[in-house]
C-alpha positions in Angstrom: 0.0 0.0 0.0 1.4 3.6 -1.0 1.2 6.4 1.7 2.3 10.3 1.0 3.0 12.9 3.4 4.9 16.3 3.4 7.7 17.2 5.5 10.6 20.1 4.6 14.6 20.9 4.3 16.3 23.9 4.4 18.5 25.0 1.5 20.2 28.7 2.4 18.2 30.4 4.6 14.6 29.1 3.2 12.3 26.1 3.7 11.7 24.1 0.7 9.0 21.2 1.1 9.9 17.8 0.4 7.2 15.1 -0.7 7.3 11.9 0.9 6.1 8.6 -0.5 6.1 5.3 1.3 5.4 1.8 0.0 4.8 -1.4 1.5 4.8 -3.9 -0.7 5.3 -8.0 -0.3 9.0 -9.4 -0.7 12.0 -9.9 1.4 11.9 -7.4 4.5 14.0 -4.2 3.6 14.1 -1.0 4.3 15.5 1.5 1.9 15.3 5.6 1.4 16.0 7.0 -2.0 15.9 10.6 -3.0 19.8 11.7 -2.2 19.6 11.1 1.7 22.5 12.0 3.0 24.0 9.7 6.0 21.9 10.9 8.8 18.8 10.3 6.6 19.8 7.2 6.1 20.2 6.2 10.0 16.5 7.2 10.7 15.4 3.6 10.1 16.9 2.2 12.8 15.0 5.1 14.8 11.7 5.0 13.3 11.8 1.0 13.6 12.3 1.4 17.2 10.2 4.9 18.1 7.2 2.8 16.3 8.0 -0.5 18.3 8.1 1.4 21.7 5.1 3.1 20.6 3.1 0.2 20.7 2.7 -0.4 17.2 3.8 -3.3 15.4 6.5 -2.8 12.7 5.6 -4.3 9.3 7.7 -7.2 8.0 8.3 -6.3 4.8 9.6 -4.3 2.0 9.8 -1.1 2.4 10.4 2.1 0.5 10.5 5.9 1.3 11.2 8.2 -1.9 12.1 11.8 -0.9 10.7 14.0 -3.8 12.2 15.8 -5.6 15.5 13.9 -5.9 18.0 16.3 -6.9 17.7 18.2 -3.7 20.1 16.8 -1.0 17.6 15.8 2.4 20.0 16.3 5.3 19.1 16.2 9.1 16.9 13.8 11.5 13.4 16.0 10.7 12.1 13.3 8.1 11.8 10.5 10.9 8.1 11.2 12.4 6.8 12.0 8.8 8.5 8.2 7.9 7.0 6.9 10.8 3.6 8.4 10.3 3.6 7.1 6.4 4.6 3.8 7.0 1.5 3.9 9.9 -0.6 5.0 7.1 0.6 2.2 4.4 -0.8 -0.1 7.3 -3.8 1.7 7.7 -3.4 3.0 11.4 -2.9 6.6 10.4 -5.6 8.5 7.7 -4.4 8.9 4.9 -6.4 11.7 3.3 -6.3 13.5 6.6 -2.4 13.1 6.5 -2.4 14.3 3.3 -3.8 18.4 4.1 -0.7 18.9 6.7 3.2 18.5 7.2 5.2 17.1 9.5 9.0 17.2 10.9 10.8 16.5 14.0 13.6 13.7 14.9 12.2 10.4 17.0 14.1 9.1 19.6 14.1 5.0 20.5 11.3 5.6 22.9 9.0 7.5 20.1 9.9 10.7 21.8 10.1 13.7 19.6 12.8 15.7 19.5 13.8 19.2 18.2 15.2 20.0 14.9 17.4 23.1 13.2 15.8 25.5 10.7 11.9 24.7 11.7 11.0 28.8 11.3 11.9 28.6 7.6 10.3 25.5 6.9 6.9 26.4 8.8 7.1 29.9 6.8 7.1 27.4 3.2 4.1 25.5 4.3 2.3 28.6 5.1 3.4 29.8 1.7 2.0 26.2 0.0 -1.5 26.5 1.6 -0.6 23.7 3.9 -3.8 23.5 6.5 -1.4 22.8 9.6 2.3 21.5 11.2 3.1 18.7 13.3 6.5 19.6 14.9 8.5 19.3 17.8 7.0 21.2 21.1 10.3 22.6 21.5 10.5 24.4 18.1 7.0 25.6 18.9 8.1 29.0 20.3 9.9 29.9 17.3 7.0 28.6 14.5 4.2 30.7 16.0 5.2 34.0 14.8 3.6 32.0 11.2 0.7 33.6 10.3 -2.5 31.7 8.1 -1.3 27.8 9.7 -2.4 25.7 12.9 0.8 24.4 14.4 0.6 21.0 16.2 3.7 20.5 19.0 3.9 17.4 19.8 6.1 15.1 22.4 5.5 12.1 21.0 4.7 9.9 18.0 2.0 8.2 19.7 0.6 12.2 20.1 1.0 12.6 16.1 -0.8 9.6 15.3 -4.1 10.6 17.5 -3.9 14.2 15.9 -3.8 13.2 12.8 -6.6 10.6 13.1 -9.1 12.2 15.6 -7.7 16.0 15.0 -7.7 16.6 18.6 -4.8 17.7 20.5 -4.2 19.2 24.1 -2.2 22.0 22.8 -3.7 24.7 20.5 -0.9 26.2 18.6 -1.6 29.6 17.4 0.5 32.6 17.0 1.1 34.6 19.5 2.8 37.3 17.2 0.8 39.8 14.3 3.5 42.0 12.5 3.1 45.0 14.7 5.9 47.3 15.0 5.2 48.2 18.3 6.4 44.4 19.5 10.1 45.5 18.1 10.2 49.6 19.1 9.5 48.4 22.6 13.1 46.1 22.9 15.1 48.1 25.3 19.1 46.9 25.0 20.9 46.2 27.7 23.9 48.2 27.4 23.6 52.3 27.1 25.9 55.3 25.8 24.8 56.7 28.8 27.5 54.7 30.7 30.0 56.2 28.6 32.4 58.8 30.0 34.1 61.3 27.6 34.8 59.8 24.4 32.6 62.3 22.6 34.8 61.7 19.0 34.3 57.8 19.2 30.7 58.5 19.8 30.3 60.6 17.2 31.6 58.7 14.6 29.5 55.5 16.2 27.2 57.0 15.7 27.9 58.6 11.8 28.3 54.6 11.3 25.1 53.8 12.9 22.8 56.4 10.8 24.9 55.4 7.4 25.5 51.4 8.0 29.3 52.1 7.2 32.3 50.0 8.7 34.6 51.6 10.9 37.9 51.0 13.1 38.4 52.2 16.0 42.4 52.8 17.2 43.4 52.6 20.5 45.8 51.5 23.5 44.4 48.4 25.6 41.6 50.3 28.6 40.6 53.1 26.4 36.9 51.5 25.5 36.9 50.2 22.4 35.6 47.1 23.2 33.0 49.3 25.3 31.7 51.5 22.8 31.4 49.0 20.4 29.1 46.7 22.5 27.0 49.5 22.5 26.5 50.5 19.0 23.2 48.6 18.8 21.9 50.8 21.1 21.7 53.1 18.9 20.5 51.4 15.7 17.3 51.8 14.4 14.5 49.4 15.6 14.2 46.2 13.5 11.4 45.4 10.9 8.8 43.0 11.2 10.9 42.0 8.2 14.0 41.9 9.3 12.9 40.5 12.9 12.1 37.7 11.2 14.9 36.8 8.8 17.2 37.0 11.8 15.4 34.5 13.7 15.2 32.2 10.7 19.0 32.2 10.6 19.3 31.4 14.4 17.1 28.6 14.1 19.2 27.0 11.2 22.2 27.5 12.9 20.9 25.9 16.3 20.9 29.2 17.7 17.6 29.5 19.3 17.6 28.3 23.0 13.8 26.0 24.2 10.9 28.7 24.7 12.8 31.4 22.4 10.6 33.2 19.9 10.8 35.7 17.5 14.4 37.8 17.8 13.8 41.5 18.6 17.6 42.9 18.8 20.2 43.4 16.5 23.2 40.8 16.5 26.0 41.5 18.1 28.5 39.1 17.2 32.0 39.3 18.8 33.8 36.3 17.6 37.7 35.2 18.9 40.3 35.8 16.8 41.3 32.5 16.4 38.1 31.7 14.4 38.5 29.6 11.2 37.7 30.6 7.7 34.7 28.4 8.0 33.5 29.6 11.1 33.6 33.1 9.9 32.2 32.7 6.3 29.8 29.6 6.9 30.4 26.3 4.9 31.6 22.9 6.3 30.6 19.1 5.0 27.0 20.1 6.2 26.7 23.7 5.5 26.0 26.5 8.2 25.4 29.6 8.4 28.8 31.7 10.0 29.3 34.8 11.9 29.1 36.8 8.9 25.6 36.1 8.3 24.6 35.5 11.9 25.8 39.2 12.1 23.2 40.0 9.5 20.9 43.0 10.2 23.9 43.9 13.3 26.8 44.0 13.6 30.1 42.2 13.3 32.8 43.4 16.0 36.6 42.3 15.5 38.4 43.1 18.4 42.4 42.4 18.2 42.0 42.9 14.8 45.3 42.1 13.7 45.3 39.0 15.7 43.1 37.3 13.2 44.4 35.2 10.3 45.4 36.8 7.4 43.0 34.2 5.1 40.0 35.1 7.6 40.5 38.6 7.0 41.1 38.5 3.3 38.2 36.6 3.2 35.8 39.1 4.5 36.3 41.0 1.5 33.8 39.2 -1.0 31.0 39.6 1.7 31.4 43.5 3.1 31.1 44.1 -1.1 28.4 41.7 -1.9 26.3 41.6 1.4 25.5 38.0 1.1 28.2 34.5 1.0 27.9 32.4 -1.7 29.2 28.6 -0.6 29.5 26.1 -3.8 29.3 22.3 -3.5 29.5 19.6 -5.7 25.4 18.6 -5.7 24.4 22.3 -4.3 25.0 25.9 -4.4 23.5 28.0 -1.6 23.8 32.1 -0.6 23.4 33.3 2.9 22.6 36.8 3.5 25.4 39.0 4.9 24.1 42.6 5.7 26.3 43.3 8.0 28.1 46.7 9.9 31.9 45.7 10.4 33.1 47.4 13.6 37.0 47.1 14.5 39.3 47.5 17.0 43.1 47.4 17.0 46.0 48.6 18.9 48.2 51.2 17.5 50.9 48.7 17.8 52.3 45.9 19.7 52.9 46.7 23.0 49.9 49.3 22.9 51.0 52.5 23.5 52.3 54.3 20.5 51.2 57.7 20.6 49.7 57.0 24.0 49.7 59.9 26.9 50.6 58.1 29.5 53.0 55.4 28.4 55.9 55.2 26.0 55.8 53.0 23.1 58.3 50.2 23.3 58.4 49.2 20.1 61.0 49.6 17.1 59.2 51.5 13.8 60.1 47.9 12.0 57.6 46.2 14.8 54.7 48.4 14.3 55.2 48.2 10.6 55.1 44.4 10.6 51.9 44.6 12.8 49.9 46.9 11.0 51.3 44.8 7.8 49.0 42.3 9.1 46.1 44.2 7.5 46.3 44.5 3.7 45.6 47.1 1.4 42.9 45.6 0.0 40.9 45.0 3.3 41.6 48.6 4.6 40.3 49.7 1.4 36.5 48.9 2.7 36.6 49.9 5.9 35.1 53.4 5.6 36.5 55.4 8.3 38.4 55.1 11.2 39.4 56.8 14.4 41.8 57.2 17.5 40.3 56.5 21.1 42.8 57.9 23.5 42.5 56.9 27.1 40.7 59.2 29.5 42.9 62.0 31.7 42.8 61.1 35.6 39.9 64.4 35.9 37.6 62.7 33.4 38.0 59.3 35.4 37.0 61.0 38.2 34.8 63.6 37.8 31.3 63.3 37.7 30.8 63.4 33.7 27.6 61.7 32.5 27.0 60.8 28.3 24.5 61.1 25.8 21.8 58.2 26.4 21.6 56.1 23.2 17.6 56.7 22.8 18.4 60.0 22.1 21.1 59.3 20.0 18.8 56.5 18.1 16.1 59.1 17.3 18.9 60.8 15.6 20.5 58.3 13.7 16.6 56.7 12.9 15.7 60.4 11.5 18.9 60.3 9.1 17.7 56.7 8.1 14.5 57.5 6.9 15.8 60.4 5.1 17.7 57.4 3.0 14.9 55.1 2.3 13.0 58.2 1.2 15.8 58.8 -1.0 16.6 54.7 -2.2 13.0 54.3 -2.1 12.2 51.7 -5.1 15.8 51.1 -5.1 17.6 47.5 -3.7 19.2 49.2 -0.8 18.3 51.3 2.4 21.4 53.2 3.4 24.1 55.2 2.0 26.9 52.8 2.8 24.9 50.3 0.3 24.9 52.8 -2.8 26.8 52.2 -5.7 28.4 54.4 -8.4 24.8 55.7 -10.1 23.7 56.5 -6.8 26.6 58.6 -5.5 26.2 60.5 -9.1 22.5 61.2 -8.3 23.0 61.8 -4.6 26.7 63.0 -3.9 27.1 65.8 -6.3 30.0 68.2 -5.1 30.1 72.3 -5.3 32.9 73.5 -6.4 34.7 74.3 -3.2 34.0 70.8 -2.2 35.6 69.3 -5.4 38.7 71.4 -4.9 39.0 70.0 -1.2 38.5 66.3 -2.7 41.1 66.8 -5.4 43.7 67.3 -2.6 42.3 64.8 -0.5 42.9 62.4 -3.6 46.5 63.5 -4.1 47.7 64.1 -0.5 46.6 60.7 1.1 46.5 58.7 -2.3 42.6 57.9 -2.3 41.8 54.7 -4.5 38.9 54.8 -7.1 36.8 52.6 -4.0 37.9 54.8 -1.3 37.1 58.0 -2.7 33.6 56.2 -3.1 33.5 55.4 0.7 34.6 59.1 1.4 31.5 60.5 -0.5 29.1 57.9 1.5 30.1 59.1 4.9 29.8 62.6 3.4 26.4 62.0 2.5 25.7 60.3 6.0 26.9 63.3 7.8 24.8 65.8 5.7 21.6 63.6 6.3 22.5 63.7 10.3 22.8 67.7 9.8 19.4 67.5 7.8 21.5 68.9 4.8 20.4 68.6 1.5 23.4 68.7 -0.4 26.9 67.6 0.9 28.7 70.9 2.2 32.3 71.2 2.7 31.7 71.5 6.5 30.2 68.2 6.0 32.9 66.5 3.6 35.8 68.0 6.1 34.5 66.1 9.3 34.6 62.9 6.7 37.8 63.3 5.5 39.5 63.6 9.0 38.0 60.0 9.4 39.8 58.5 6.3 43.4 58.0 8.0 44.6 55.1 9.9 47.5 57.2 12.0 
């Protein structure tokens, strides 16, 4: 007897459904899965043999066959056991067939029948939703992230003995409905945790934190170990703009393919922050490995990325951060599969001015020879500083700024700020591919970036003095732009290009 059922993979970032067909058919017991299942596809017999044994079903002596449709899409992961347990209950006739049929299921099954949790179930919920699917039988621990889905019943479930008296009586102790609608409000209330506020002095750091903020541009910060770097950077989300229902979403769709998502956590409302060591791998950085993930470039996505030490990271990590601060997204090739992750990401960095720390410092002399700090800095290439847009020296802070009684800027007020400048951008880009000025490319800086005379005279020496590539003169006219729109200007002035250019020198 033939049974069908529905259950889903993730390829990228997005759910793609994946028909299931099971046979039962006389012959020499077998049990075989074809469709390109990779290894720990192929494993789920032993656990569906047992989950439906301990379940108090009997397991059917004889040959059987599961095709995962369509074939030329690699099935990876444990979420096809319950829907291979439920079909091969319905080739028997213990499961309904045509009420199996209006639904899709997914989760792993352990020995006992339990059900366990799976990676990337957001995505996959959001296809069926997309394919009319009438409801979802998945894991109760992926529940919390599913029920921001809109326009499908969800079904958690513990158990495959709980599936199979869904499906056939359509009763079930939980109601599974969302607890989300796409209101704004949900995201504009998210307070963070860390503040500007907290922030002594620094008032040049800040600033240009928060010229990066309102423009999306990459910046590195310069400075000897205790001056707050690491600080101000953990606050720059602060001060970003409030994600979109959107956005909100994506994000959590990446965290749940990654394995990200803790039991009970919903929909992400804060930017990333993602700080990673610097003795991350190429992988771990970029994504990729014999069953692709997602890496801290794209888990950084709508955020930001923060490289602290950043010298101390490989040169082949570094080099290869290049591709994605140009494209926004990661492109990962393999042999059966090709597959793009998104990678929108703001790259904040922080360095010592040398080895030891102190070069140019108040309080300390330098130690090192000229050859040392030109070896360390040689750790950054060209090519890499090239997209970096500006940068900037923190300095510690004097002994009276320590200890007097010096309060900052809070970050709301700063974020209303850098959220105004924003929208002044999208009004511009609107119909455009692109939200903020660090996105635009060369016919958008023509349209938007136009020069007065003065201003073209000051960037003709800029060009000659501090020898400006064709990419880097771009960059300079972005955070140009991103100051005007911060001033409410409506053209760049050369007040506004002059407070830019001082950003464009690593000292």
């Amino acid at each position: 007897m033939l049974a069908k059922t529905m259950s889903g993979t993730v390829l990228g970032i997005d759910g793609h459904l994946i028909r299931m067909e099971i046979d039962l058919s006389s012959g020499l017991p077998s049990f075989d899965l074809v469709g390109l299942a990779d290894t720990a596809v192929k494993e789920s017999k032993e656990r569906v043999r047992a989950a439906i044994k301990n379940s108090g079903y009997e397991f059917p002596i004889q040959k059987i066959v599961v095709n995962l449709a369509p074939a030329d899409i690699k099935k990876e992961g444990g979420s096809f056991d319950l829907p291979i347990a439920l079909g091969i209950l319905a080739a028997r006739g213990l499961v309904s067939l045509s009420k199996l049929a209006g639904g899709m299921t997914m989760g792993e099954l352990a020995l006992d029948g339990s059900v366990r949790p799976i990676r990337g179930a957001l995505p996959i919920v959001l296809a069926a939703a997309e394919e009319g699917l009438e409801y979802v039988i998945l894991p109760v621990a992926n529940y919390a992230e599913t029920k921001v889905v809109k326009g499908i019943e969800l079904i958690p479930v513990e158990s495959l003995k709980e599936a199979v008296e869904y499906v056939n009586t359509q009763k079930r102790a939980v109601v599974g409905t969302s607890a989300y609608t796409d209101d704004q409000r949900v995201l504009e209330k998210t307070i963070d945790d860390h503040d500007y506020l907290e922030v002594e002095g620094q008032e040049t750091a800040k600033r240009a934190l928060e010229i990066a903020a309102a423009g999306g541009h990459n910046l590195l910060m310069v400075g000897p170990p205790g001056s707050g770097k690491t600080m101000l950077a953990r606050r720059l989300p602060s001060i970003l703009p409030a994600l979109t229902w959107e956005e909100a979403v994506e994000i959590t769709k990446i965290y749940s393919i990654a394995g990200l998502l803790s039991r009970g956590m919903s929909l992400l409302t804060k930017r990333p922050f993602r700080s990673p060591h610097h003795t991350i791998s190429k992988i771990g950085m970029i994504g990729g490995g014999r069953i692709p993930r997602p890496g801290e470039v794209t888990l950084a996505h709508h955020g930001v990325l923060f490289l602290d030490e950043l010298p101390e990271f490989s040169k082949d990590v570094l080099e290869s951060l290049r591709a994605p601060l140009e494209d926004r997204a990661v492109t990962l090739t393999r042999s059966l599969i090709t597959l793009t992750y998104p990678a929108g990401f703001m790259l904040i960095c922080a360095m010592n001015p040398c080895p030891c720390g102190f070069l140019h410092d108040d309080f300390k002399p330098c130690a090192c020879t000229p050859r040392q700090v030109q070896n360390y800095r040689s750790r950054l290439s060209g090519p890499f500083l090239d997209r970096i847009d500006f940068f900037i020296e923190v300095r510690r802070l004097k002994e009276d700024e320590m200890l007097g009684n010096m309060t900052g800027e809070a970050s709301q007020t700063i974020r209303e700020r850098v959220s105004k400048a924003r929208q002044i951008q999208e009004e511009r880009l609107k119909g455009m591919s692109m939200r903020t000025n660090a996105q635009m490319g060369q016919k958008e800086l023509k349209l938007f970036c136009s020069l007065s005379n003065e201003s073209r005279r000051l960037m003709v020496s800029v060009i000659r003095n501090f020898h400006i590539s064709a990419r880097g003169h771009s960059r300079l006219l972005k955070v140009a732009r991103t100051i005007a729109d911060l001033r409410g200007e409506e053209r760049i002035t050369t007040s506004s290009l002059a407070e830019a250019i001082q950003y464009k020198k690593l000292s």
